[in-house]
GUPA-975491 format. One record per residue (C-alpha): x negated, y, z; residue number from 1. Coordinates in Angstrom, 2 decimals, padded with zeros to 5 digits, m for minus. Layout:
N
<px: X py: Y pz: Z i: NUM> $
...
END
This chain:
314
<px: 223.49 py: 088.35 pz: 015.11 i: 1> $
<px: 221.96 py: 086.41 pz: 017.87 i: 2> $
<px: 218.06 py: 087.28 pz: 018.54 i: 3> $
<px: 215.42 py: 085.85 pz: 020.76 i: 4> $
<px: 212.63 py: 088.36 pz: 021.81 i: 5> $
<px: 211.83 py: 086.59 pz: 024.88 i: 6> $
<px: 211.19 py: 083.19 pz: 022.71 i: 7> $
<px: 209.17 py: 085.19 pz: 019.48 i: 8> $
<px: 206.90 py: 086.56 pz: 022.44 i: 9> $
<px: 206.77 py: 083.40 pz: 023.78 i: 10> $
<px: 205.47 py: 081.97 pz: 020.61 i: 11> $
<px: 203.33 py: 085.02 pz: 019.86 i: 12> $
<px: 201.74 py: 084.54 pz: 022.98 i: 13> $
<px: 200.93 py: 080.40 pz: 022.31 i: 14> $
<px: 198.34 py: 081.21 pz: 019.37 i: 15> $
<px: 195.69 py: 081.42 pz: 021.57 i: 16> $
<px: 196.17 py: 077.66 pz: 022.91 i: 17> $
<px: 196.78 py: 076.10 pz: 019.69 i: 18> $
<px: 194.11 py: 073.88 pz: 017.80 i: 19> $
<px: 191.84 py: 075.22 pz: 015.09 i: 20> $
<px: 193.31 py: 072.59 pz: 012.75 i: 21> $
<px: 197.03 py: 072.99 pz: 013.37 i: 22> $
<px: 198.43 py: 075.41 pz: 010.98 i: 23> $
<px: 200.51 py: 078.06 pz: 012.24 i: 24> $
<px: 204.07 py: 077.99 pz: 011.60 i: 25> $
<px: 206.11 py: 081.20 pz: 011.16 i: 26> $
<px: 208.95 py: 082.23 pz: 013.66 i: 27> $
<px: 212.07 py: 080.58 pz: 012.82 i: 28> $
<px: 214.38 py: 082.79 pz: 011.37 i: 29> $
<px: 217.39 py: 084.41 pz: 013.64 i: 30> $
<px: 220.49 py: 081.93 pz: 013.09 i: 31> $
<px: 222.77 py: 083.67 pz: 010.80 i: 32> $
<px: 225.97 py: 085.63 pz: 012.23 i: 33> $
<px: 228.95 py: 083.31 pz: 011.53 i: 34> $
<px: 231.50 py: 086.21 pz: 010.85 i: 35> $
<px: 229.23 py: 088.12 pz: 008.64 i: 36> $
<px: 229.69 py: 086.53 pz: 005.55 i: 37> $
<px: 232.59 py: 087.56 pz: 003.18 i: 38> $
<px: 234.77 py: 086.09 pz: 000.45 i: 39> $
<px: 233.85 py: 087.86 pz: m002.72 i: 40> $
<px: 237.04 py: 089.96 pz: m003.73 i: 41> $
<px: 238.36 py: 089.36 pz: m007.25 i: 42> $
<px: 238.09 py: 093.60 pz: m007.31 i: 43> $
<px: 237.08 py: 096.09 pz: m004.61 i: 44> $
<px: 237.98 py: 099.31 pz: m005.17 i: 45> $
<px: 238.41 py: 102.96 pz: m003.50 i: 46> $
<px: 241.93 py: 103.96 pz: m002.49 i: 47> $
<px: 241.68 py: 107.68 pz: m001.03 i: 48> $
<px: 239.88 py: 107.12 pz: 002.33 i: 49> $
<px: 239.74 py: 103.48 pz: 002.23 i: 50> $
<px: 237.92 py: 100.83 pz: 000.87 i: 51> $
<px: 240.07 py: 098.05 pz: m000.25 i: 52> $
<px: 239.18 py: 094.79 pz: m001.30 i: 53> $
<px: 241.64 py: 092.56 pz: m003.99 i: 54> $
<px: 241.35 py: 088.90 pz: m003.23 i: 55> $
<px: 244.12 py: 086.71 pz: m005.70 i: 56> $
<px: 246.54 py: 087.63 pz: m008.18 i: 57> $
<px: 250.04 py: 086.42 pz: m007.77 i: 58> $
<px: 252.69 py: 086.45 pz: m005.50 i: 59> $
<px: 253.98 py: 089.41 pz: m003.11 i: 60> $
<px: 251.42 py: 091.73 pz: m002.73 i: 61> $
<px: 250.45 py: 091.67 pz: 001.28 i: 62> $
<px: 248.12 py: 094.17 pz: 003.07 i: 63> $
<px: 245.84 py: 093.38 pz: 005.50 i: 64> $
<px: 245.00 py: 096.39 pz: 007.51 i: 65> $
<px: 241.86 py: 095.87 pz: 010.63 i: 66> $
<px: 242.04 py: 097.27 pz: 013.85 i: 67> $
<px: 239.56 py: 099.08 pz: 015.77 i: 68> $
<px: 235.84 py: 099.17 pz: 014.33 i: 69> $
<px: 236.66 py: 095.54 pz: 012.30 i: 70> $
<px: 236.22 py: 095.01 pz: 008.97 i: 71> $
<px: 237.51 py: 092.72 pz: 006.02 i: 72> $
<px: 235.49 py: 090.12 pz: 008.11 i: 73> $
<px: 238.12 py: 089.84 pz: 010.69 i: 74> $
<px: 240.40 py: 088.07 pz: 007.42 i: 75> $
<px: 238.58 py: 085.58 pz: 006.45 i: 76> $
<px: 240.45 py: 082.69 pz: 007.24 i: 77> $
<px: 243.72 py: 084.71 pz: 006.57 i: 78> $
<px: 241.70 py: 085.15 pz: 002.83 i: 79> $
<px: 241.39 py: 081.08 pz: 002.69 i: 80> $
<px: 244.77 py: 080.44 pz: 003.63 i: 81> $
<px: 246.60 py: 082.90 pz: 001.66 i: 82> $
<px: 244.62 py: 084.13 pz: m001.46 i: 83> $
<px: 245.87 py: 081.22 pz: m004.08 i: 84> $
<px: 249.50 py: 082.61 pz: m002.60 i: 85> $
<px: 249.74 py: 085.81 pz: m002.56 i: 86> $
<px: 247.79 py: 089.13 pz: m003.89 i: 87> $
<px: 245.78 py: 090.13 pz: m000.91 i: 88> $
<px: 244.86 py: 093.71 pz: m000.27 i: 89> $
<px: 242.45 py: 093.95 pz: 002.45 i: 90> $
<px: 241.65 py: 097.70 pz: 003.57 i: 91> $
<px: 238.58 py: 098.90 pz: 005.42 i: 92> $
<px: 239.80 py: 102.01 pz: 007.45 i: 93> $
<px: 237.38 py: 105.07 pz: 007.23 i: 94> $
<px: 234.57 py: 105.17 pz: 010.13 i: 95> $
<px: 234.86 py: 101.65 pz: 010.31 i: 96> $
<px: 232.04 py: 098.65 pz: 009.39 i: 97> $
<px: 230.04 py: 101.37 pz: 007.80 i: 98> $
<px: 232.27 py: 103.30 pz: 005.95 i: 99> $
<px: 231.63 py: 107.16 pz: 006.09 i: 100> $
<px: 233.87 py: 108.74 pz: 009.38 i: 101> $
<px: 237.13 py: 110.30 pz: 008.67 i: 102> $
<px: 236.72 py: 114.17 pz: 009.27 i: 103> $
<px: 240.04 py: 114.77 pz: 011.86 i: 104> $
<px: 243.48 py: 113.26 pz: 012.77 i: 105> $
<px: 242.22 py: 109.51 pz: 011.46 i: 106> $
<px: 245.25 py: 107.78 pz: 012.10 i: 107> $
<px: 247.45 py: 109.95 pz: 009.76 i: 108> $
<px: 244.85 py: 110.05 pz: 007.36 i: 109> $
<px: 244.85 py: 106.53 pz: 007.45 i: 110> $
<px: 248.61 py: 106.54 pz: 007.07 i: 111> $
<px: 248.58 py: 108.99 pz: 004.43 i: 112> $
<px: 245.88 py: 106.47 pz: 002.67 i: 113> $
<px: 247.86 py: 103.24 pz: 002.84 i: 114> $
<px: 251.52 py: 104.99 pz: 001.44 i: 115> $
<px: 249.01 py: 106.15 pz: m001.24 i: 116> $
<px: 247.39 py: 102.23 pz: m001.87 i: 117> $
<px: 250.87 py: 101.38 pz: m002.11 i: 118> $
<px: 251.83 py: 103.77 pz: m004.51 i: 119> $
<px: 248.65 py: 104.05 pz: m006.73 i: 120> $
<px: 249.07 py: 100.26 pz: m006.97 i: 121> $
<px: 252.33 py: 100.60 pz: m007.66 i: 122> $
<px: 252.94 py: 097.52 pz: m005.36 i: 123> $
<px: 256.32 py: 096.20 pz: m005.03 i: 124> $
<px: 258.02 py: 096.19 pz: m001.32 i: 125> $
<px: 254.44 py: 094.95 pz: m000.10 i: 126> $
<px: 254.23 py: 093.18 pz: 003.32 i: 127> $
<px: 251.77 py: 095.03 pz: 005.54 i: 128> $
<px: 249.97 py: 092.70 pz: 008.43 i: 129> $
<px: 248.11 py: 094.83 pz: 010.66 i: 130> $
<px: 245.68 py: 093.88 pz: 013.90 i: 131> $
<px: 245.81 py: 095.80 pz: 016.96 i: 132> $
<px: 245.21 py: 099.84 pz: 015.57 i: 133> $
<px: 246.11 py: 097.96 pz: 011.89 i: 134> $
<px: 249.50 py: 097.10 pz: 013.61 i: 135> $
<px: 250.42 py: 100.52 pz: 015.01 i: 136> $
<px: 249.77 py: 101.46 pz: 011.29 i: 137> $
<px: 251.78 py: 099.05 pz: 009.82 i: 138> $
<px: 254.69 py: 100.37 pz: 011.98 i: 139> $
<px: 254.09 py: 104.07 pz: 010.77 i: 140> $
<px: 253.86 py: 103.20 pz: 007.57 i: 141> $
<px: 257.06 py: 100.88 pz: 007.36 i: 142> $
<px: 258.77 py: 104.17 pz: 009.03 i: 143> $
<px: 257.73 py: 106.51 pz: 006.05 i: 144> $
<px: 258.49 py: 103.69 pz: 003.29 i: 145> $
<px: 261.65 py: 102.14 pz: 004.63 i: 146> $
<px: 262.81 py: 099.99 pz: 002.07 i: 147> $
<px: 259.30 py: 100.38 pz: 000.37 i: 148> $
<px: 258.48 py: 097.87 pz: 002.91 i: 149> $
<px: 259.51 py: 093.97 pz: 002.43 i: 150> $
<px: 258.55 py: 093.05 pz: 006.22 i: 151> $
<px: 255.54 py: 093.80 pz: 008.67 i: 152> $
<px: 253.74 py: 091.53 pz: 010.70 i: 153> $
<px: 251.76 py: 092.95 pz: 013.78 i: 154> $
<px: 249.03 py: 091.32 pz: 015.64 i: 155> $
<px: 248.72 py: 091.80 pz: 019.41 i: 156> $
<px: 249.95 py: 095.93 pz: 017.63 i: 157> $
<px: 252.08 py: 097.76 pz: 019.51 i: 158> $
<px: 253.74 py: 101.16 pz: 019.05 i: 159> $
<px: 252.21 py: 102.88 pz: 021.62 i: 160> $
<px: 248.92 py: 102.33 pz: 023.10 i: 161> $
<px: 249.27 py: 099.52 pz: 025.73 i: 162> $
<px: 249.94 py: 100.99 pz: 029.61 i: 163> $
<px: 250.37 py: 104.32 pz: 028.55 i: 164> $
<px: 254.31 py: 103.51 pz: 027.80 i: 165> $
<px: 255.56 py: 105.48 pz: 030.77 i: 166> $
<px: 253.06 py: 108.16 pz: 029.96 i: 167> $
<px: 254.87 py: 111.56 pz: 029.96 i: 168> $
<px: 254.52 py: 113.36 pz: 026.47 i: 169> $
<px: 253.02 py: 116.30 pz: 027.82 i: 170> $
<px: 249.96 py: 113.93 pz: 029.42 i: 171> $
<px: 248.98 py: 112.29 pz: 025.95 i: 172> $
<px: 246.62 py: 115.38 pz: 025.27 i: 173> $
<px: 244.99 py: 115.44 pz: 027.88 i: 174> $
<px: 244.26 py: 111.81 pz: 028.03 i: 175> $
<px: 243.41 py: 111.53 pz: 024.48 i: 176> $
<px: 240.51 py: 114.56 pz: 024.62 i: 177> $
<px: 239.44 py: 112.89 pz: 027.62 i: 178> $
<px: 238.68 py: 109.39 pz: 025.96 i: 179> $
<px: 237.47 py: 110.66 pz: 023.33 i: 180> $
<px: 234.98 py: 113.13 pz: 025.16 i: 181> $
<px: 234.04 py: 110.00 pz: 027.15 i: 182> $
<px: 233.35 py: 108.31 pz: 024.07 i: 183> $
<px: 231.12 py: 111.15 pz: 022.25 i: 184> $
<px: 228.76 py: 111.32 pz: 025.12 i: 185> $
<px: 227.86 py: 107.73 pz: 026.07 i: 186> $
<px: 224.69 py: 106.35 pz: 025.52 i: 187> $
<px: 224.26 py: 104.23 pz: 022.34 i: 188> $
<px: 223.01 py: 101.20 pz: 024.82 i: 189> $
<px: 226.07 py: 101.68 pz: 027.11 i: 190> $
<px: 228.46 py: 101.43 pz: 024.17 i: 191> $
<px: 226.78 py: 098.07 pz: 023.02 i: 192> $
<px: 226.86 py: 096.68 pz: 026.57 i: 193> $
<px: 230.85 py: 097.85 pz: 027.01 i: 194> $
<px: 231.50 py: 096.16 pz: 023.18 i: 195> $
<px: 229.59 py: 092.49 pz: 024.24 i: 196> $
<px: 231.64 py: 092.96 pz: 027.80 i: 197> $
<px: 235.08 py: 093.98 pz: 026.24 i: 198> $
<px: 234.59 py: 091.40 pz: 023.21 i: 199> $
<px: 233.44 py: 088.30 pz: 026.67 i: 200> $
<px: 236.30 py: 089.29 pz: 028.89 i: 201> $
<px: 239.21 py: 090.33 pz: 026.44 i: 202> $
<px: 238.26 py: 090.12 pz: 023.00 i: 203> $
<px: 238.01 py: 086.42 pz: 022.28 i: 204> $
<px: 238.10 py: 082.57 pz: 024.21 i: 205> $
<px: 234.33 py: 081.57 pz: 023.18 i: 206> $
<px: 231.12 py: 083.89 pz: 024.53 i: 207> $
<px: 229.55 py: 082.58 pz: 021.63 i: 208> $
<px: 231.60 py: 083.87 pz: 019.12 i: 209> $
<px: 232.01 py: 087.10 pz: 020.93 i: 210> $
<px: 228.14 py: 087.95 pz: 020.94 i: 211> $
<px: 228.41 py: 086.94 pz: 016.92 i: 212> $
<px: 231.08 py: 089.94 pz: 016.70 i: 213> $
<px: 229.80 py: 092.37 pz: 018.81 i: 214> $
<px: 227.31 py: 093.46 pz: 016.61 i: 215> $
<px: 229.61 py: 093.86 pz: 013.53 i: 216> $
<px: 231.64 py: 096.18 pz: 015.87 i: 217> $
<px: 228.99 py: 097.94 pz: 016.24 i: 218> $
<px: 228.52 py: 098.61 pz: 012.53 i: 219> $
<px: 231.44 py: 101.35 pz: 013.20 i: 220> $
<px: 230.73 py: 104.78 pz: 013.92 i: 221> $
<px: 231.35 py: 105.34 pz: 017.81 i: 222> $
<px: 232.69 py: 108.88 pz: 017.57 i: 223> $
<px: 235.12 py: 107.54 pz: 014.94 i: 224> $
<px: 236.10 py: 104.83 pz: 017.05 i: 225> $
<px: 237.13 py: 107.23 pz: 019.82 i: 226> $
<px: 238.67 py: 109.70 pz: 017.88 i: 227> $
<px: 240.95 py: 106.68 pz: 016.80 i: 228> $
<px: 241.61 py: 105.97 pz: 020.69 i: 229> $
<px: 242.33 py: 109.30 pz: 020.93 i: 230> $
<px: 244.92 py: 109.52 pz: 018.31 i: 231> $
<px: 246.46 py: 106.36 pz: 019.71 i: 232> $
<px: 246.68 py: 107.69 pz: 023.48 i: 233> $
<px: 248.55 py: 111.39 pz: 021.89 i: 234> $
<px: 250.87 py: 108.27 pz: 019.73 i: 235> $
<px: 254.08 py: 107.01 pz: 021.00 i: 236> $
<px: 255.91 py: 105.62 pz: 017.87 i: 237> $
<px: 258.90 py: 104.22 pz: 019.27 i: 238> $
<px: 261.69 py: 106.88 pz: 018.70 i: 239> $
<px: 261.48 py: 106.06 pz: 014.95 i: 240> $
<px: 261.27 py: 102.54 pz: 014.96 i: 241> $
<px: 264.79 py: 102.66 pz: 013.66 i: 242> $
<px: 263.86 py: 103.45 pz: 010.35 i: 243> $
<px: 261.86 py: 100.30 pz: 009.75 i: 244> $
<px: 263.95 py: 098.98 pz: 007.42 i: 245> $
<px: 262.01 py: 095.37 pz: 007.44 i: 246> $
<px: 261.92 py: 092.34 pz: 009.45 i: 247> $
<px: 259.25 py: 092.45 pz: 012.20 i: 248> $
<px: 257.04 py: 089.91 pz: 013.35 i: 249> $
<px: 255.26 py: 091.28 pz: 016.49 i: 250> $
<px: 252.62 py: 087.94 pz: 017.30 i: 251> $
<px: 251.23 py: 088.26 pz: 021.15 i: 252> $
<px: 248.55 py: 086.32 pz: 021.79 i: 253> $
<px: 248.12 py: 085.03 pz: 025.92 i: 254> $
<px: 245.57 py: 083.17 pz: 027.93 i: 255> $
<px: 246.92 py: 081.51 pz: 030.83 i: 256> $
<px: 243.56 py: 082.69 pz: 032.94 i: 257> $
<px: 243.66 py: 086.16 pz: 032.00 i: 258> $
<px: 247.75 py: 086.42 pz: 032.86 i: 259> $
<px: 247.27 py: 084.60 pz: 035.97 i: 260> $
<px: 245.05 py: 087.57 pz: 037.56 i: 261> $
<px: 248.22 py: 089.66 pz: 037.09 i: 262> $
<px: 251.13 py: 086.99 pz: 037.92 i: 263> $
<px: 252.05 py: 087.11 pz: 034.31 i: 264> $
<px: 253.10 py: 084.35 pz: 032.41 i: 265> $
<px: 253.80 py: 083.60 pz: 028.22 i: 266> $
<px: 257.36 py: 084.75 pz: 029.12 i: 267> $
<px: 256.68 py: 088.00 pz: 030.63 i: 268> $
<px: 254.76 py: 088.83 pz: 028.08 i: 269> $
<px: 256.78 py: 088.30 pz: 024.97 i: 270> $
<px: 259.43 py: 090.00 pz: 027.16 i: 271> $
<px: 257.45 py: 092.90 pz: 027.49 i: 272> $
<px: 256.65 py: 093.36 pz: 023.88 i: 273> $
<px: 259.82 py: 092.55 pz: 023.25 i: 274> $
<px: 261.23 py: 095.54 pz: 024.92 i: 275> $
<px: 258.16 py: 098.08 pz: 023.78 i: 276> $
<px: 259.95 py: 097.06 pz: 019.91 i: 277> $
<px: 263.36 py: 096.95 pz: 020.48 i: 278> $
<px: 264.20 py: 100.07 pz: 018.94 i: 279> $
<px: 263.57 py: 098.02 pz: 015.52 i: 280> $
<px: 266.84 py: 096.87 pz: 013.75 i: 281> $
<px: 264.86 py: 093.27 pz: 012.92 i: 282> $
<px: 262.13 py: 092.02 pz: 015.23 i: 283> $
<px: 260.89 py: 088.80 pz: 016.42 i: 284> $
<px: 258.11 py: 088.50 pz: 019.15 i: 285> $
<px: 256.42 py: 084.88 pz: 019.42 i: 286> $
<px: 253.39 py: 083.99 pz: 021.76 i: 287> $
<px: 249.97 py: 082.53 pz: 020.26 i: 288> $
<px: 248.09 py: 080.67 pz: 022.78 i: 289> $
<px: 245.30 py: 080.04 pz: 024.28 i: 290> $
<px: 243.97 py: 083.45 pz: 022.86 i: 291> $
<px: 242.69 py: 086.40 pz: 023.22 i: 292> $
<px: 243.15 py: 089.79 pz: 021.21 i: 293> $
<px: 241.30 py: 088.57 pz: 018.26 i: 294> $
<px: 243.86 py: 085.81 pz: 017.78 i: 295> $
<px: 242.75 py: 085.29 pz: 014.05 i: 296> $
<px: 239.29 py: 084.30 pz: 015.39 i: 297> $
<px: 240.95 py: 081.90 pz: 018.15 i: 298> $
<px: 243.58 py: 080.67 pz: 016.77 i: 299> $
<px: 243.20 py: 080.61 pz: 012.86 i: 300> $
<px: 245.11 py: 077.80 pz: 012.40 i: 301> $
<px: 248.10 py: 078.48 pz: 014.70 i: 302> $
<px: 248.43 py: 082.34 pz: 013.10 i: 303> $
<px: 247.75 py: 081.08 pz: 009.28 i: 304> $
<px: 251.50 py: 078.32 pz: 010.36 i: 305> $
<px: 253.09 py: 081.73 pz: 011.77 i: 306> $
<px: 252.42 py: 083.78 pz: 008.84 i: 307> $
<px: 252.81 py: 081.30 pz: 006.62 i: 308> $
<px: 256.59 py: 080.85 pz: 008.25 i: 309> $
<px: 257.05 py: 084.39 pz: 007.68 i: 310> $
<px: 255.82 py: 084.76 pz: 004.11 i: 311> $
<px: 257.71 py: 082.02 pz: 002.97 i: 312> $
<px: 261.19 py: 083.36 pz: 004.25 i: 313> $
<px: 260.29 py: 086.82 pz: 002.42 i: 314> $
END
């Protein structure tokens, strides 16, 4: 939520000048944070670890898993477009927008969690639509279901942790304590300032919007977040992508500025995902662009015609 201390002290400061008979006017209040505001779920409910939010009531059940330290606020256009549709199950992961921190190994008990939504639920070959970390899931949990799974749709998620692919096994570790360690002892002002800069240069198109979700981020407990890095660093996922069962639709979201810097272009990047999936027996990799990481937030309209594409042929 965007603040003004400079301009409050500014106005504080004025009182002395104004006339006796003007009446003092209180501070404006601070504009309100576009992305806070939810949908109210037809049910919310606890499923194991996670908190899980219902929104609709017919159709194919789908599951809309977050990624790192987001919340069901990332979905809410994917909620407008899709609740009269489809029964809509979106799942905040523990640790994250305020939810209590998992204890250890929080991407398998997040995996655990989500087979168990499915089968508490009882729900029938749901499709699972993960972002980022929620897309790694989505792939681990379409490997333990196999058929269980109608299809899986992963945004900018890959199945293992972007530049680590040629990692050697016995590195992962090593590199995951060390992110994590990183993690546990910065300063909580550091950690802000490194969310606003990730979330300006990477996260999204607008600076606007990405001071608007930096402090929801931040509503996520930092040592959870890194001990979710950490899990993803010691993850490499591809030797079992063979058992996904379901069609794949990995969406890659590029900004001609950013790929420039590298001599990328919209082709080399759907080529690349395309080969860090190709282990899966039905996958698809399309581009979404201009954009960012947080493609739902710059391109809502664009994703909501590629899922929709999807959803309809399932």
């Amino acid at each position: 939520m965007k603040t003004s201390s400079l301009l409050f002290a500014l106005m504080l400061g004025a009182a002395s000048i104004v006339p006796a008979h003007a009446q003092p006017q209180a501070p404006a209040a601070p504009a309100a944070n576009r992305f806070a505001a939810t949908i109210e779920p037809a049910e919310r409910f606890e499923s194991g670890s996670l908190l899980v939010e219902r929104h609709g009531s017919r159709g194919r059940p789908v599951i809309l898993v977050p990624g790192l330290a987001s919340g069901p606020w990332v979905w809410q256009e994917v909620i407008r477009q899709f609740r009269d549709e489809f029964t809509l199950y979106v799942v905040t992961l523990p640790g994250f927008d305020g939810r209590p921190a998992p204890a250890e190994a929080p991407f398998e008990g997040a995996r655990a969690a989500l087979r168990g939504l499915v089968a508490e639920r009882r729900l029938d070959r749901p499709v699972i639509v993960g972002h980022s970390l929620g897309g790694t899931l989505a792939y681990a949990v379409a490997q333990d279901l196999g058929n269980g799974v109608k299809g899986v749709v992963a945004l900018d998620g890959l199945p293992v942790f972007p530049g680590t692919e040629n990692m050697p096994p016995q590195q992962r570790p090593q590199a995951a304590l060390n992110v994590r360690q990183r993690m546990a002892a910065s300063r909580p002002d550091a950690y802000a300032a490194e969310q606003r800069q990730y979330m300006r240069g990477q996260g999204v198109l607008d600076i606007g919007k990405a001071d608007d979700i930096t402090p929801l981020l931040l509503r996520s407990d930092r040592e959870a977040v890194g001990a979710y890095v950490a899990d993803l660093l010691a993850l490499d996922l591809r030797p079992g992508l063979a058992k996904i069962s379901a069609p794949v639709l990995v969406v890659a979201p590029f900004y001609q500025y950013d790929g420039a810097q590298d001599a990328l272009t919209v082709n080399d990047k759907v080529e690349h995902y395309r080969m860090l999936v190709e282990g899966i027996p039905s996958v698809e990799v399309v581009p979404i662009a201009p954009s960012r990481h947080f493609l739902m937030i710059d391109q809502p309209l664009a994703l909501a015609g590629i899922l929709r594409r999807y959803l309809d042929r399932r």
